[in-house]
N, C-alpha and C positions, 0 to 999 in steps of 0.2 A: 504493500500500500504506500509506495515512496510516493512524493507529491503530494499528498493530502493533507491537511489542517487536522490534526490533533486536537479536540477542542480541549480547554480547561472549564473548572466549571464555572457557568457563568460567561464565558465566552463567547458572544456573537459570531455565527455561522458567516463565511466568508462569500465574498462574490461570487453567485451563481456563475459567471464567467471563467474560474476556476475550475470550475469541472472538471473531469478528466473525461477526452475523449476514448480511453478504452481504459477500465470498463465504462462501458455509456454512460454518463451523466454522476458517478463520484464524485462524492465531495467534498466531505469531512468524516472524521470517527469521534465516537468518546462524546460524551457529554451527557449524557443519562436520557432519560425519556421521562422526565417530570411533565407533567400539566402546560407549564410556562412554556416550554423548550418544544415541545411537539404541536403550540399553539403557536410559537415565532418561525418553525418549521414552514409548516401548511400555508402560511400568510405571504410566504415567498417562494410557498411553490415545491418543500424539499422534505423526501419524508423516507423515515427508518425502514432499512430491509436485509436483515442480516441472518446467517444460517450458525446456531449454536456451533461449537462454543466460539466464531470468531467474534472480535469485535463489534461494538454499537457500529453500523453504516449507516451514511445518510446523503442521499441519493436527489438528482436534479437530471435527467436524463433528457437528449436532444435528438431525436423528436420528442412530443410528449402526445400522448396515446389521450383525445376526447371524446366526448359523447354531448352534441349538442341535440339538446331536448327536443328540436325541432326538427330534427334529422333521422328520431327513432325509428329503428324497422319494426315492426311486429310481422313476422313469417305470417301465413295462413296456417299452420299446423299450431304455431301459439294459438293466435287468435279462436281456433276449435277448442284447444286446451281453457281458454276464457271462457268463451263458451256456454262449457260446459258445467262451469262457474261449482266444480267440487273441491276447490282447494280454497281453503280459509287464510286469513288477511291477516293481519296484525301489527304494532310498529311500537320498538321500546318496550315489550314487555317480555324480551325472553334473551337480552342483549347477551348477557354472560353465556347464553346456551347456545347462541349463534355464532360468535367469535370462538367460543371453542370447537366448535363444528368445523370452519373453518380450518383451524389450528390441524384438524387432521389431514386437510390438502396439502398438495405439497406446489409451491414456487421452484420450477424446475426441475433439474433431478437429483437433487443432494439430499430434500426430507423438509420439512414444514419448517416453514419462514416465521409462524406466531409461536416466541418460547413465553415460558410465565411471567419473565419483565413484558413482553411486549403486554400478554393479557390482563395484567396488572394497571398497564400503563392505559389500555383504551377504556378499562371499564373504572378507570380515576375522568376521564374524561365523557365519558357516558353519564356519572354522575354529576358533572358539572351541568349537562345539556347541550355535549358540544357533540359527542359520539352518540352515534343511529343506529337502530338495527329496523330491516324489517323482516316479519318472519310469516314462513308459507305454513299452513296444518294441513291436514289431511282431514277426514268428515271426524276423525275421533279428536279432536284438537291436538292432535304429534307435530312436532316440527320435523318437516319435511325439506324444509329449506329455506334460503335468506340469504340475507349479507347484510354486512356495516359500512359504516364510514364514518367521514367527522364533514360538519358542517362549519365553515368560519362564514361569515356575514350570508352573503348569498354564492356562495361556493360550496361545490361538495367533493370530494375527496373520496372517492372508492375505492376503501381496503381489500375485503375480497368476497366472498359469493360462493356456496354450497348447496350442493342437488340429491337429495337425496331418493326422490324419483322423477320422470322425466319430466326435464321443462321445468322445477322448480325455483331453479334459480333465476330464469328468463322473466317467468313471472314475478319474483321480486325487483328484477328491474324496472318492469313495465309500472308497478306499484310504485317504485320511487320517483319514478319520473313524474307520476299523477302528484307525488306531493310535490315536488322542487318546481312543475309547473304552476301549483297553486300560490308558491313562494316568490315567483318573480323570480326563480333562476335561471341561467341562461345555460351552462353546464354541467357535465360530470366528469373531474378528472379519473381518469381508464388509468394512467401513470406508462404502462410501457404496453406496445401494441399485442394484441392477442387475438387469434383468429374466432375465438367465442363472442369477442365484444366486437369484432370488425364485422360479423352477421347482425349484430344489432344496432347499427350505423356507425362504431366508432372510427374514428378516423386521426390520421398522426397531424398535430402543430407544431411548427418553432417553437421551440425553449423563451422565445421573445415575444411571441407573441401569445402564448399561453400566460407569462409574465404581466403582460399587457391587460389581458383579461379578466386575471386576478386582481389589479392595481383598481378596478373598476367596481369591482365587487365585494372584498373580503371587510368594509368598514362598513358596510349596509348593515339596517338593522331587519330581520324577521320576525313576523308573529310566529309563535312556540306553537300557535293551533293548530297551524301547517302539519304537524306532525300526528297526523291519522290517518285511517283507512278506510272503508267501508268492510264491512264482514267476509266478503265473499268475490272473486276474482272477478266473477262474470261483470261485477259492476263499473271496474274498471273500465269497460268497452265505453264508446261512442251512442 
């Protein structure tokens, strides 16, 4: 990791411009995952991804992987899956059981990316009101599926997404987008391209100009109300 900023604690994160271009978007290490630190993170755009036991990383990568809300695809095979409106809705009430969910995917091919700081660290941020979960059930209320993220002003940051039958996780995007559009948001940061989010319209920005975007957004204030669902998928639809 030669070239990268050490941080100390307390340390402000260095010019995005520093990056390193290989590995994509490197930036800094070290510096814990406190509340403060992973909220001055996200507000410029740079956010922790690290495989136990190395090092805290903290990542700004160039392209950067979005999803503008008005760009969503829903497949016609989702759309049946809506429907058909049997998978239950939810948001915020199962956050600890959806990030661990997660935790059992894996980022790559070395083994899962969320260790107990990191889930320690989003569900101190859940409790503030900053970290989201939304979650899929099944007709007996089981979670079936979902994902998180952190929301700063009118920005949202998507951490990651779990299926545990088909389409579940599609359909928690489709439900997030219904709240982020109630919100006045404009996007959802993807973070780096993947071909599950590039079927559902995401597409690669500049590092500058995803920066730009944020600079637009991340001091707005939102209504907390935004943050519901309706019971049942089907109502998602148009």
């Amino acid at each position: 990791m030669a070239g990268i900023v050490r941080l100390a604690p307390g340390q402000d994160f260095p010019p995005t411009s520093l990056a390193l271009d290989y590995p994509n978007g490197l930036l800094a290490a070290g510096g814990g995952l406190s509340p403060e630190r992973l909220l001055a993170a996200y507000r410029r755009g740079i956010f922790p991804w690290y495989e136990d036991p190395q090092p805290l990383l903290w990542w700004t990568p160039d392209p950067r992987s979005v999803l503008y809300l008005d760009e969503l695809h829903v497949a016609r095979s989702l759309r049946k899956t809506l429907r058909r409106n049997q998978l239950g809705l939810a948001v915020d009430r199962r956050f600890a059981a959806v990030i661990a969910a997660c935790a059992g995917s894996r980022r790559g091919s070395d083994g899962t990316w969320i260790g107990e700081d990191m889930l320690l660290a989003y569900q101190a941020l859940h409790r503030r009101g900053i970290a989201h979960s939304v979650e899929v059930l099944d007709q007996d209320g089981r979670l079936v599926g979902g994902m998180y993220g952190v929301a700063v002003g009118r920005a949202f940051f998507g951490e990651s997404m779990f299926s545990r039958v088909p389409s579940a996780s599609r359909v928690a995007l489709v439900a997030l987008v219904d709240i982020l559009r109630r919100g006045g948001f404009r996007l959802i940061d993807c973070q780096v391209e993947s071909a599950h989010m590039n079927t559902m319209g995401a597409r690669n920005i500049s590092r500058l100009d995803f920066e730009a975007e944020l600079a637009q957004t991340v001091d707005e204030t939102v209504d907390p109300a935004i943050w519901a669902l309706p019971a049942y998928c089907g109502d998602l639809l148009p």
